[in-house]
C-alpha positions as CSV (number, residue, x, y, z in Angstrom):
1,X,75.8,-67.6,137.0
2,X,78.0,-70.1,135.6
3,X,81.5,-68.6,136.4
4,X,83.7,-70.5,138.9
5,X,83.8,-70.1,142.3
6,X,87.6,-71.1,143.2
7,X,90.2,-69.7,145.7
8,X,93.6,-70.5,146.2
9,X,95.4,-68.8,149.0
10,X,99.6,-69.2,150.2
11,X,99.7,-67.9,153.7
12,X,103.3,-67.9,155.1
13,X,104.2,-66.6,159.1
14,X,107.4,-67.4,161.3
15,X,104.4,-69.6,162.4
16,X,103.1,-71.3,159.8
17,X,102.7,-72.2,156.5
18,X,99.4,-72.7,154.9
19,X,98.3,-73.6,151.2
20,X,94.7,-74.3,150.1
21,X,92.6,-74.5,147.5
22,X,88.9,-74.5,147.3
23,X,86.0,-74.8,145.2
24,X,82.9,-73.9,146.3
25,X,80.7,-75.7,143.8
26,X,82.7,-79.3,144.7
27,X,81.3,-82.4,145.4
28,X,82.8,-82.5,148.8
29,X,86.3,-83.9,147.9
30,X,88.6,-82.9,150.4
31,X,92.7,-84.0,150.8
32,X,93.8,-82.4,154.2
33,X,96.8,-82.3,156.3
34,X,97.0,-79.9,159.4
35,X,99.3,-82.0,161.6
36,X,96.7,-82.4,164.0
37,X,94.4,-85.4,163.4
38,X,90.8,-84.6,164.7
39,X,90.8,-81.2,163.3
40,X,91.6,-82.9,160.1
41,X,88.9,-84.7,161.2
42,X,86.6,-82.1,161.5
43,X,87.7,-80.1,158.6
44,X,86.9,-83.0,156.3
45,X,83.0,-82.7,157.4
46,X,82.8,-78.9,156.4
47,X,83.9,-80.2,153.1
48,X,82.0,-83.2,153.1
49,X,78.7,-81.5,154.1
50,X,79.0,-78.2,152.5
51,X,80.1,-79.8,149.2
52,X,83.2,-78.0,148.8
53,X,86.0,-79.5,147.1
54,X,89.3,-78.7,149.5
55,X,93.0,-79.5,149.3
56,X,94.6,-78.1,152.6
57,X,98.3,-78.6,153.6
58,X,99.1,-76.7,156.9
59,X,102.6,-76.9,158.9
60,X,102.6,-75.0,162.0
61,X,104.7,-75.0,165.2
62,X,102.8,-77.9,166.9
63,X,106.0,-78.2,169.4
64,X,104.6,-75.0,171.0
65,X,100.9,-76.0,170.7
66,X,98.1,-76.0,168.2
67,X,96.8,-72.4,168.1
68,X,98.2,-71.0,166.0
69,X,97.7,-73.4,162.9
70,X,94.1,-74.2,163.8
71,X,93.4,-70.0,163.7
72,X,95.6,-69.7,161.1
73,X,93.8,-71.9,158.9
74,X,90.5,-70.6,160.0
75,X,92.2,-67.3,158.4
76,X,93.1,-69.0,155.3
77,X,89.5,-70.5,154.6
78,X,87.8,-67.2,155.0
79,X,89.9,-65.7,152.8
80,X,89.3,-68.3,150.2
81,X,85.3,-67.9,151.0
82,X,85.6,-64.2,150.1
83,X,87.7,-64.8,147.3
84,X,86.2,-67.7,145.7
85,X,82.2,-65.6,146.3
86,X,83.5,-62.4,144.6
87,X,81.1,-59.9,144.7
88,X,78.4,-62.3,145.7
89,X,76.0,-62.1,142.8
90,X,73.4,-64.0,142.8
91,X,73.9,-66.0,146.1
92,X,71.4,-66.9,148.3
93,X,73.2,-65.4,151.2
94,X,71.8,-66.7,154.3
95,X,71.8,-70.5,155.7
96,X,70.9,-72.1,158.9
97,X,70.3,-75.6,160.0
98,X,70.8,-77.6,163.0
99,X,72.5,-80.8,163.4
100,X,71.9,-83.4,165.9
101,X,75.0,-85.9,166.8
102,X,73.2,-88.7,169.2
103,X,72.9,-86.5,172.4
104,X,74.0,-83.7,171.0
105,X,72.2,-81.1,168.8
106,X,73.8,-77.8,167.6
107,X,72.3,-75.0,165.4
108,X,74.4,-72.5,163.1
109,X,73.0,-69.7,160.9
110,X,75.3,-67.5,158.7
111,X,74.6,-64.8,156.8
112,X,77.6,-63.7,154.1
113,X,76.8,-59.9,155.2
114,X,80.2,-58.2,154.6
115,X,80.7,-58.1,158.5
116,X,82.5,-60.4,160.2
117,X,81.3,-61.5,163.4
118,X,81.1,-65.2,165.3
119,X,78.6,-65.8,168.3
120,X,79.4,-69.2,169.7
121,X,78.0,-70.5,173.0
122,X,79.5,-74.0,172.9
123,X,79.9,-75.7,176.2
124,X,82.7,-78.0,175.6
125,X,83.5,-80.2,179.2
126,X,86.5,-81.7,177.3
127,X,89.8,-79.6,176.9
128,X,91.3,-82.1,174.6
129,X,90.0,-84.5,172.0
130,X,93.6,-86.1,171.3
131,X,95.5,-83.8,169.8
132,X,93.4,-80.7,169.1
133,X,92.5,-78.4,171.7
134,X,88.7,-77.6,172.1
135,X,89.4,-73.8,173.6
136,X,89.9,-73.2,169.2
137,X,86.7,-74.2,168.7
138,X,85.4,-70.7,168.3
139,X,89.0,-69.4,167.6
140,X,88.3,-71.1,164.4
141,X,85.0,-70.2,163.3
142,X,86.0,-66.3,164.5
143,X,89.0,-66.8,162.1
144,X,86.7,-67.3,159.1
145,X,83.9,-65.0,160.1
146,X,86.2,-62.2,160.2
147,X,88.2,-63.0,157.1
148,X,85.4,-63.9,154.8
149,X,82.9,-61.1,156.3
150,X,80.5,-63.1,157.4
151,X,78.0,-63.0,160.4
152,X,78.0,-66.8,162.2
153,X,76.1,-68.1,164.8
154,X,76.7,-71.0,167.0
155,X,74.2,-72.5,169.6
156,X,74.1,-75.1,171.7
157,X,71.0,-76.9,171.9
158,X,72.1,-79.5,173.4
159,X,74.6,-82.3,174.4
160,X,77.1,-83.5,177.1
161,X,79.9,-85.2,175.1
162,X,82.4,-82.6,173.6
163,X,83.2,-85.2,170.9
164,X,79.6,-85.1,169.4
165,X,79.1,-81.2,169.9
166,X,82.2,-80.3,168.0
167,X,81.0,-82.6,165.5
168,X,77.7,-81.5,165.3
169,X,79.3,-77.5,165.2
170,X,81.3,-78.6,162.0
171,X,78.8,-80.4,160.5
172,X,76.5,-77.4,160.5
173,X,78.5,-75.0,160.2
174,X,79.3,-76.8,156.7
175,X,75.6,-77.6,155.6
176,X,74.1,-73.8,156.8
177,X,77.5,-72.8,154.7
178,X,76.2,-75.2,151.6
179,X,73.1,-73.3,151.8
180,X,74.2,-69.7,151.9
181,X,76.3,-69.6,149.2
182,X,73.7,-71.4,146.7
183,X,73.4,-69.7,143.4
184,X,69.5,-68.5,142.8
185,X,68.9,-67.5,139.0
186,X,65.9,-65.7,140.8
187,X,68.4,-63.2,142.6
188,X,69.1,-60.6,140.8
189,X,73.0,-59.0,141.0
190,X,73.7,-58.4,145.1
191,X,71.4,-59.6,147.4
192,X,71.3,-56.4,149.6
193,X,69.0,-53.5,149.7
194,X,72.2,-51.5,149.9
195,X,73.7,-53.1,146.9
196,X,76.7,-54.1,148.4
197,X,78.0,-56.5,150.3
């Protein structure tokens, strides 16, 4: 129960080029640098509220647009989930929480299932917020549901500014996150019937 729950992960593309590492049992340290400010922005409050330390350094073709770096660095941090969790002994496994952000309030549950799989039913009125493109809002979270194998959920409760429900989206997704992957000494080995995950 005491082993340590890191990832580092290189991913290179004619694209981008992506290097992170993470640890799962941080304090919520994070030193980021996509090249697009508010999803630095954003990233920094998955860290922040899912107490994972994270060093991120992405460089991606921002001349053509932002796509591909945000999704590629959605692909980078679920591989690092998956690495960094292992087999998954011992977890918790499933988190959920909602998050209010002044008018806004979004809910997120996860469960680290071994299938990945995002349902998101953000409304975002807002294409833009500066620099970073809202449309990659789920692109994103997809990105590390698939990678890491996990099952996420994303709903809108409510909200009219994009600014606050993209915040509140983070913000959960990083505190259900926090809970999920909490190490129970009462669990014992894989928290499945099946014995896998």
């Amino acid at each position: 129960m005491t082993a340590s729950r890191t990832a580092q992960i290189i991913r290179k593309t004619s694209e981008t080029d992506i290097s992170l590492t993470l640890d799962v049992d941080g304090s919520g340290v994070s030193h980021i640098a996509t090249g697009v400010g508010f999803f630095d922005h954003m990233l920094t409050h998955i860290a922040k509220h899912g107490l994972l330390n994270l060093t991120l350094k992405a460089v991606g073709d921002l001349h053509i647009d932002d796509h591909h770096t945000v999704e590629d660095v959605g692909i980078a941090l679920g591989k690092a989930f998956a690495e960094a969790l292992g087999d998954r002994a011992g977890i918790v496994r499933v988190g959920n929480v909602a998050v209010p952000m002044d008018e806004a309030l979004v809910f997120c549950a996860i469960d680290i299932s071994g299938r990945g799989y995002l349902a998101c039913d953000l409304v975002l009125p807002i294409p833009q917020l500066g620099d970073f493109t809202t449309e990659l809002v789920p692109e994103f979270f997809r990105a590390i549901a698939v990678n890491a194998g996990w099952t996420v959920h994303l709903r809108q409760m409510d909200g009219t500014n994009t600014h606050h429900i993209v915040e509140a989206a983070f913000k959960a997704f990083g505190r259900a996150m926090a809970q999920a992957v909490t190490r129970d000494s009462r669990v014992q080995g894989i928290p499945s019937t099946k014995g896998v995950l």
